[in-house]
C-alpha positions in Angstrom: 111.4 110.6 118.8 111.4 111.4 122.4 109.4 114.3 124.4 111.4 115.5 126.5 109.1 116.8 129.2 110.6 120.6 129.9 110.0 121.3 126.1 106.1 120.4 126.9 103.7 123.7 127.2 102.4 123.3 130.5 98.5 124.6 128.9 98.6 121.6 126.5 97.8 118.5 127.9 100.8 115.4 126.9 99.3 113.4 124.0 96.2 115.6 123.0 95.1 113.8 119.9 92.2 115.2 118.7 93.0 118.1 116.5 89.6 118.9 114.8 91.0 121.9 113.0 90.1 120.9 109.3 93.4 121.2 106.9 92.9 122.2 103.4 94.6 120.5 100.5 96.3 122.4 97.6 96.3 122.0 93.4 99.6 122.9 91.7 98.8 123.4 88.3 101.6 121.2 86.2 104.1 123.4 84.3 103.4 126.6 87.0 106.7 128.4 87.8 107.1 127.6 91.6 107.3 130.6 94.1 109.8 129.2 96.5 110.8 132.3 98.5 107.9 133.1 100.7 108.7 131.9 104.2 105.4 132.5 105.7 103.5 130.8 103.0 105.4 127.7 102.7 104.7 124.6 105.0 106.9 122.4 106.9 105.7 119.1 107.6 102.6 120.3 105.4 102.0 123.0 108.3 98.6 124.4 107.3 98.0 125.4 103.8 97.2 128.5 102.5 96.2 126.8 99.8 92.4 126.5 98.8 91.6 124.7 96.2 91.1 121.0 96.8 92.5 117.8 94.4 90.1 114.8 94.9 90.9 111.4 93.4 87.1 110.8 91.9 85.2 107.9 92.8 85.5 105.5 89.7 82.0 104.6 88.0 80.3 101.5 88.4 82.4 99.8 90.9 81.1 97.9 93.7 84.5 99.1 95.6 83.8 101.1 99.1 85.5 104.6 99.4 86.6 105.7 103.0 87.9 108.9 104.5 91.7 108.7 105.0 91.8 110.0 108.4 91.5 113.8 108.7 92.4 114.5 105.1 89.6 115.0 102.5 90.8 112.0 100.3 88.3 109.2 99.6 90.4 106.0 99.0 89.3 103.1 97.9 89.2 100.2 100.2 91.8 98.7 98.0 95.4 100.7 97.1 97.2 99.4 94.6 101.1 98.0 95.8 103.3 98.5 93.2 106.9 97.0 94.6 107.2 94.4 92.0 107.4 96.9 89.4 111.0 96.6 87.8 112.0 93.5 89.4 109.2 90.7 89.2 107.7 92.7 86.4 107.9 94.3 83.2 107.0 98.4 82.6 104.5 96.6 80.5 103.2 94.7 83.2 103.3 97.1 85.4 101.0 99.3 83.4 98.6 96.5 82.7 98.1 96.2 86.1 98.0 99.7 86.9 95.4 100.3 84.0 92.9 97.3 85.2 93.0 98.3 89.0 92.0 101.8 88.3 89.2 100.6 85.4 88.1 98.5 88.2 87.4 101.3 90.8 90.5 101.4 92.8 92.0 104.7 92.8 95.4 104.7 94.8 98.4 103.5 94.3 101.7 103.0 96.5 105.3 103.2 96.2 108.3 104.1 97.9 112.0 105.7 96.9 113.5 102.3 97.1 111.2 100.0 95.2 111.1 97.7 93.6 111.8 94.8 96.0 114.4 93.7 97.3 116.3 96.5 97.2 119.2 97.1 95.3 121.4 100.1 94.1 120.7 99.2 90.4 117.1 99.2 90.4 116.3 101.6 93.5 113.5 103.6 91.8 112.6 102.3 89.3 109.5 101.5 90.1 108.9 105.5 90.5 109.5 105.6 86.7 107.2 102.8 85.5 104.6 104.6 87.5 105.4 108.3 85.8 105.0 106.3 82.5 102.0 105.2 82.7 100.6 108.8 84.3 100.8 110.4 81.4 98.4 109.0 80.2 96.3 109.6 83.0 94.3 112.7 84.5 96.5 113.4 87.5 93.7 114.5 89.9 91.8 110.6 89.6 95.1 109.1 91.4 96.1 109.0 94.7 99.6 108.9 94.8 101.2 107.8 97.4 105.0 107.2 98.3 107.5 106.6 101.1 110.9 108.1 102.2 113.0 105.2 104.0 113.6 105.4 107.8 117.4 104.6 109.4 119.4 102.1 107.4 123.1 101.1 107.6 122.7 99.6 104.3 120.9 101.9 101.8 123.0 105.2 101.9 123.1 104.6 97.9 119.7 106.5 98.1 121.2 109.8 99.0 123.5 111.9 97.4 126.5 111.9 100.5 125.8 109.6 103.5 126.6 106.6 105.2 123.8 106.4 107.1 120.4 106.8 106.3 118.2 109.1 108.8 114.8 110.8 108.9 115.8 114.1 109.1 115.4 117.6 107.1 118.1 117.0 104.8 117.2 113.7 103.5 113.2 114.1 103.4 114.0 116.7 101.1 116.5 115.0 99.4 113.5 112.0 98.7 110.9 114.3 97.5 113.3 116.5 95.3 114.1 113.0 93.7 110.8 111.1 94.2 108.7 114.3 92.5 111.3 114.3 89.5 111.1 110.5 89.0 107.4 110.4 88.8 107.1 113.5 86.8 104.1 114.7 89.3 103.8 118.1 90.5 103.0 116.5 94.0 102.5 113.8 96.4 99.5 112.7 97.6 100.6 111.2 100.6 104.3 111.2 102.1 104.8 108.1 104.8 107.7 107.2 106.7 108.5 103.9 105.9 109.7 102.8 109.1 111.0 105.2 112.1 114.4 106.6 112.6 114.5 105.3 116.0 115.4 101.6 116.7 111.5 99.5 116.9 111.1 96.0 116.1 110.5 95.1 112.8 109.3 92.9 110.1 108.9 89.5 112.1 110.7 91.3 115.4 107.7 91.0 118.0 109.3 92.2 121.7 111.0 95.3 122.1 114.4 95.0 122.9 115.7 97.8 125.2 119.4 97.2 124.7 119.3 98.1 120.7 118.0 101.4 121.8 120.2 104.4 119.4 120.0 107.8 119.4 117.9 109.4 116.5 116.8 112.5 115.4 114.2 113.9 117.4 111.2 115.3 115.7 110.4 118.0 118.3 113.6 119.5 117.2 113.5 119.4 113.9 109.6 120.6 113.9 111.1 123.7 116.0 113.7 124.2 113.8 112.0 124.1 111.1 109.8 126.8 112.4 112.1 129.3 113.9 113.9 129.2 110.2 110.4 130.1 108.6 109.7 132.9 110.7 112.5 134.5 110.4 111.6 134.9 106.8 114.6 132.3 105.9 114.2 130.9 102.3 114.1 126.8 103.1 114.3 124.0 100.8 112.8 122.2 103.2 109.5 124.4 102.9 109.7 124.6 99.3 109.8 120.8 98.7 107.4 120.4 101.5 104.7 122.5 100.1 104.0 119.9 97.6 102.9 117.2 99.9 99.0 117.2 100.6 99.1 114.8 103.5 101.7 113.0 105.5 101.9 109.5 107.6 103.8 107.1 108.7 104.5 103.3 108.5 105.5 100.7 110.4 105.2 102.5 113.9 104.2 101.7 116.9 101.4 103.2 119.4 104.4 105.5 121.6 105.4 106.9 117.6 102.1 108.1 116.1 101.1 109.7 119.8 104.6 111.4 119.6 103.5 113.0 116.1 100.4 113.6 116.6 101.0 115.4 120.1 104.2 117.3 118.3 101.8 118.6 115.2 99.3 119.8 117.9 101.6 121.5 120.4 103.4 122.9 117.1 100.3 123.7 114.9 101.4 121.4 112.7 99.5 119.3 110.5 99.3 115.7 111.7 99.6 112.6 110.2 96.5 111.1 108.5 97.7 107.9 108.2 99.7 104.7 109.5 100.7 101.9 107.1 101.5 98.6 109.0 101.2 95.0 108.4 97.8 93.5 108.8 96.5 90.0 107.9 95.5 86.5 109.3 98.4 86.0 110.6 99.4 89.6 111.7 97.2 90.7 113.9 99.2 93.0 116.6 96.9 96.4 115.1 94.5 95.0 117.6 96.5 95.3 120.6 96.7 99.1 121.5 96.9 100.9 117.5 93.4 100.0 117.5 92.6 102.6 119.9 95.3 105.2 119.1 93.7 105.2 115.9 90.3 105.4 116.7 88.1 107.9 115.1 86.9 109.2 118.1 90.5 109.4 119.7 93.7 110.5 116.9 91.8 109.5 114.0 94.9 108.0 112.1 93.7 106.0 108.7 95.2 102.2 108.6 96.9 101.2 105.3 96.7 97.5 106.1 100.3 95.9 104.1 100.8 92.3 103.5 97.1 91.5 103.9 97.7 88.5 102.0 101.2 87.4 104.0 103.1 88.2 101.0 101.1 85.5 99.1 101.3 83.2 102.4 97.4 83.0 103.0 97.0 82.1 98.8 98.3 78.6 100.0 100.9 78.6 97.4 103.7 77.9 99.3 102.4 75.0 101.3 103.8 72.8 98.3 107.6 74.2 97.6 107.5 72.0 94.7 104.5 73.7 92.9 105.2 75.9 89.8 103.5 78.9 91.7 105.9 78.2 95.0 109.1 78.3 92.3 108.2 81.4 90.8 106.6 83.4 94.3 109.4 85.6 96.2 110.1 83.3 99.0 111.4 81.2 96.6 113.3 83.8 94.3 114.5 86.0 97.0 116.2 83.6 99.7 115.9 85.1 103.2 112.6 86.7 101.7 109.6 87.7 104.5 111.6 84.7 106.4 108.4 85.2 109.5 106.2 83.5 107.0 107.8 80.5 106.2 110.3 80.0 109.6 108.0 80.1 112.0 104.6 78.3 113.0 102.6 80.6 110.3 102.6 77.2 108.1 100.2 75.5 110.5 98.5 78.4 110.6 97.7 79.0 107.3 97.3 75.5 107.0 94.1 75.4 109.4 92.8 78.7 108.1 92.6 77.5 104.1 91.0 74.0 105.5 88.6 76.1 107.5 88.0 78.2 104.3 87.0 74.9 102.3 84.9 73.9 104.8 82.5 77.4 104.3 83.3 77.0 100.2 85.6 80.1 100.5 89.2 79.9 98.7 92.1 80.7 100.8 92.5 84.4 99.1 88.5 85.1 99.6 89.0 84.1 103.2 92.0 86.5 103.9 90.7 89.3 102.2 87.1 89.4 102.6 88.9 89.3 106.6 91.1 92.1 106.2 88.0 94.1 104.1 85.4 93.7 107.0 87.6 95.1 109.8 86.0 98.1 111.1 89.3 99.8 111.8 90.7 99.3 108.1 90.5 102.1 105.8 92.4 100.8 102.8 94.5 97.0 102.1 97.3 97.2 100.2 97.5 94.5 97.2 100.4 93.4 95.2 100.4 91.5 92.6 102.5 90.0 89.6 99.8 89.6 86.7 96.8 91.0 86.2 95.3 87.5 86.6 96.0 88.0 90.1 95.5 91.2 90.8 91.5 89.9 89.1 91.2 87.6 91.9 92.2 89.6 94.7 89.9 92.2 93.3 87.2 89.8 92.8 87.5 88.5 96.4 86.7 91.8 97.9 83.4 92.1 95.5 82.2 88.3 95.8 83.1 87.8 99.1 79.8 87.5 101.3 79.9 91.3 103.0 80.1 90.8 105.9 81.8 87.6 106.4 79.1 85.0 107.7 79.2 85.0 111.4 79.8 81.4 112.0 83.3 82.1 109.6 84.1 85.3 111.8 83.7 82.8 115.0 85.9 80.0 113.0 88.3 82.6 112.3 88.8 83.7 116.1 89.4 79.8 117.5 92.1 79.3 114.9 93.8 82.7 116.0 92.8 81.8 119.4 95.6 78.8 119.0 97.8 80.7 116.9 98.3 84.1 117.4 100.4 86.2 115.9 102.7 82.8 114.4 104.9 84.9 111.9 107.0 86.2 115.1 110.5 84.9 114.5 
């Protein structure tokens, strides 16, 4: 998502981050005929609403949960969202709802999914989470969820998700393509939060830790398609794009890197544009690289870009289960059913390390999951973690972990914490 520097207005400064203008959020009544043919009122990339009622997902009642800001928007998300990708795979629509029904009783009040779930993918049961979701909102008042969902970055292998391609890009046709299908499958008149779930662009990924500059690829560059998008609007053009667009309150992105979210934020300003609010990448014990130079990008003094933390548990890593393959939790956790499975967490060092952080966890009377999540909660850059879970037994502990957890953490476990990861940092790199 290159800049190239002769498309830059020389009066605005490269990377200017702080856009303080405030962006209203929209409510589309369910069942309203859509008006799809005004140009000048429709949004691309959620370009400044017109719009001026506000939805708010309301604070649950007697829940000990925090709420945060999610960066410039006017959602307050709990510090826990819900992570839904076992839904139609490891679990039942039953299940699903079970678990859906508890968190929000319990004071969370978001929930996440993406196009593709459940996990792993596959053709036969891409979105099917989507639908075990739309289920259970019907019995639910729309405007007390935050909803939010993902539209898949470049992939040679996933082109069953669109209609005609071979290749999957990040690019007009196929974000619209997404939400057309992702706002039909959970029968919801809009989308809280649209992220992309990884870039189009080539960026390591998902246990990758050095960029390699020889798998650099072309890909579609967002300044182009932000301009093209709005030279078609002012010329009064009737876009699909926009009309699919206008029903998505916020948008973010996932997986990025620090040169990604200053390209979109400095593209939404130049453009006047909306920019993202948020950035959902992996955060945990073991993960750690936020720290490194997303930590400031994100700041709320600098771009202001809310972290979705994923994985705050290491994909069940931290829990300890898998330290004995034998156990009957190890033979029924997704390393074991999915071979090849979040491969960083169990090929790589990350043993030991989890192996000293649950001993150091006994030693302050914490349990391993306590330990990782009261961790992840007390970070001062996190606005929201991300749990999965396959039971609602689970999903009470991890729950339970952020409300009995000493808040803060004790300082002597914050100081035991940093010498572990001052011998083992980031060990999930492959």
């Amino acid at each position: 998502m290159a800049v190239s520097s002769s498309t830059v207005s020389a009066s605005v400064p490269p990377f200017l981050c702080c856009n303080t203008t405030k962006i209203p959020s929209f409510k589309v009544p369910r069942h309203t005929p859509l008006r799809l043919c005004n140009a000048k009122r429709t949004q691309i990339w959620v370009k400044r609403s017109c719009f001026n009622s506000t939805i708010t997902a309301k604070v649950a009642q007697q829940s000990d949960l925090q709420y945060r800001k999610l960066g410039d928007s006017d959602i307050q998300i709990s510090e826990i969202t819900l992570g839904t990708m076992t839904f139609g795979e490891q679990n039942t629509e039953k299940e699903g709802h079970e678990m859906l029904s508890y968190a929000f009783e319990h004071g969370i009040n978001a929930l996440d999914t993406a196009e593709h779930y459940p996990i792993p993918m596959k053709k036969e049961t891409s979105g099917r989470t989507d639908l075990y979701i739309a289920s259970w909102l019907k019995s639910q008042p729309r405007d007390k969820v935050i909803l939010a969902t993902k539209v898949c970055g470049y992939s040679e292998r996933s082109a069953h998700l669109r209609d005609n391609a071979k290749v999957l890009r990040v690019d007009a046709v196929t974000i619209r393509e997404s939400v057309e299908k992702s706002l039909k499958r959970l029968n919801t008149d809009y989308i809280d939060l649209l992220q992309i779930h990884w870039p189009d662009r080539y960026v390591p990924l998902f246990g990758e830790y050095f960029y390699d500059s020889s798998k650099w690829r072309p890909s579609i560059p967002l300044w182009n398609n932000l301009r093209l998008y709005k030279k078609s609007s002012m010329k009064g053009s009737c876009l699909k794009m926009s009309q699919i667009l206008r029903f998505v309150r916020y948008i973010g992105v996932s997986n990025e890197t620090s040169y990604g979210v200053m390209e979109f934020v400095h593209a939404g300003r130049v453009e006047g544009l909306s920019k993202i609010v948020s950035i959902q990448n992996s955060y945990s014990l073991l993960v750690r690289r936020f720290e490194v130079d997303l930590v400031e990008v994100c700041h709320p003094k600098n771009c202001n870009i809310g972290l979705l933390s994923y994985s705050p548990l290491a994909g069940g890593a931290l829990s300890g289960k898998y330290l004995d393959i034998n156990s009957e939790a190890a033979k029924k956790g997704r390393f074991n059913l999915f071979p090849g499975y979040m491969e960083r967490y169990n090929k790589s060092i990350a043993k030991e390390a989890t192996v000293q952080y649950i001993e150091m966890a006994k030693k302050h009377g914490l349990s391993p999951v306590q330990l990782a999540l009261g961790f992840v909660r007390d970070r001062p850059f996190m606005t929201s973690s991300i749990i999965g879970a396959t039971s609602v037994k689970q999903l009470k502990e991890d729950i339970d972990a952020f409300l009995t957890t000493q808040r803060p953490l004790p300082p002597e476990v914050m100081e035991d914490i940093e010498a572990i990861f001052k011998r083992y940092k980031d060990p999930a790199n492959l």
